[in-house]
N, C-alpha and C positions, 0 to 999 in steps of 0.2 A: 262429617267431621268425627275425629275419631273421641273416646269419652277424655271428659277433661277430669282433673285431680286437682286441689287447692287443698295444701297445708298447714295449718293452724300455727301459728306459734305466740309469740307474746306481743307483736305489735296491737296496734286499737283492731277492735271487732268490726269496723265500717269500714276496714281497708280488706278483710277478708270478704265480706260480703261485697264489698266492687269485686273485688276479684268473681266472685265466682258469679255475681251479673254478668260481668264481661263476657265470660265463659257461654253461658246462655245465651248470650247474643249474639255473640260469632258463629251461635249455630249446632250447639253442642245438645244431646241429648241429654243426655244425664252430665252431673256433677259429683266427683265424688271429696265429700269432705272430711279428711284426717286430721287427727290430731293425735301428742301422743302424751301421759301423765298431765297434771296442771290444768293442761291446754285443750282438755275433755271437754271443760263446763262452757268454754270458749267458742268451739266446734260445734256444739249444741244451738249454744245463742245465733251464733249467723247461718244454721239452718233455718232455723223459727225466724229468724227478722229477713229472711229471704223469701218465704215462704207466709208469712200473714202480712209484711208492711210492702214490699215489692212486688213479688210474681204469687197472685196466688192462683194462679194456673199448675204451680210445681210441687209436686207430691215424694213422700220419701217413700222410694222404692224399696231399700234394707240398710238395717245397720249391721253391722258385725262390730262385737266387742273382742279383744285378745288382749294377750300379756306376750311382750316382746324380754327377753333376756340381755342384756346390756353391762359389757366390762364396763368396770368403775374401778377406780384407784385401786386394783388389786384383787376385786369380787367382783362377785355379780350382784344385779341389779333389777330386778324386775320391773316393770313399768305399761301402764296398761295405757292398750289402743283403743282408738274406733274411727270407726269408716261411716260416713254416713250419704248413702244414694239416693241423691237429687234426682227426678226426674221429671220429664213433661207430661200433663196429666193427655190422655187418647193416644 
């Protein structure tokens, strides 16, 4: 199966981390968890609660941090990313 992606955004952290169980269960290798401004600290916490309270067979492969540019009413906007790669440990 091909790698899964689970987006962060402002719903509860226990709906992201089903999400990306699921993921894992259908058979997915890796997970990759984005989020973008705000939604960092969020992206964080349902890797850690993925990884010590559910599967702790799954190790973070890599993060990458960035700053995405983004029009806003008129300017721009910058706004910082990350990715963070779930993967199965062997």
């Amino acid at each position: 199966m091909s790698d899964a992606v689970v987006f962060v955004g402002t719903k509860p952290i226990m709906n992201y981390v089903l999400a990306t169980l699921t993921q894992f269960n259908e058979g997915a290798e890796s997970v990759t968890v984005k989020a973008r401004g705000r939604a960092i600290s969020r992206a964080v916490d349902v890797a850690e609660i993925v990884r010590n309270r559910f599967l702790p067979g799954i190790n973070i492969k890599e993060i990458k941090i960035d700053t995405e540019e983004l029009e806003s009413e008129q300017r721009r906007v910058n706004v910082s990313t990350i990715e963070i790669v779930l993967e199965k440990a062997g």
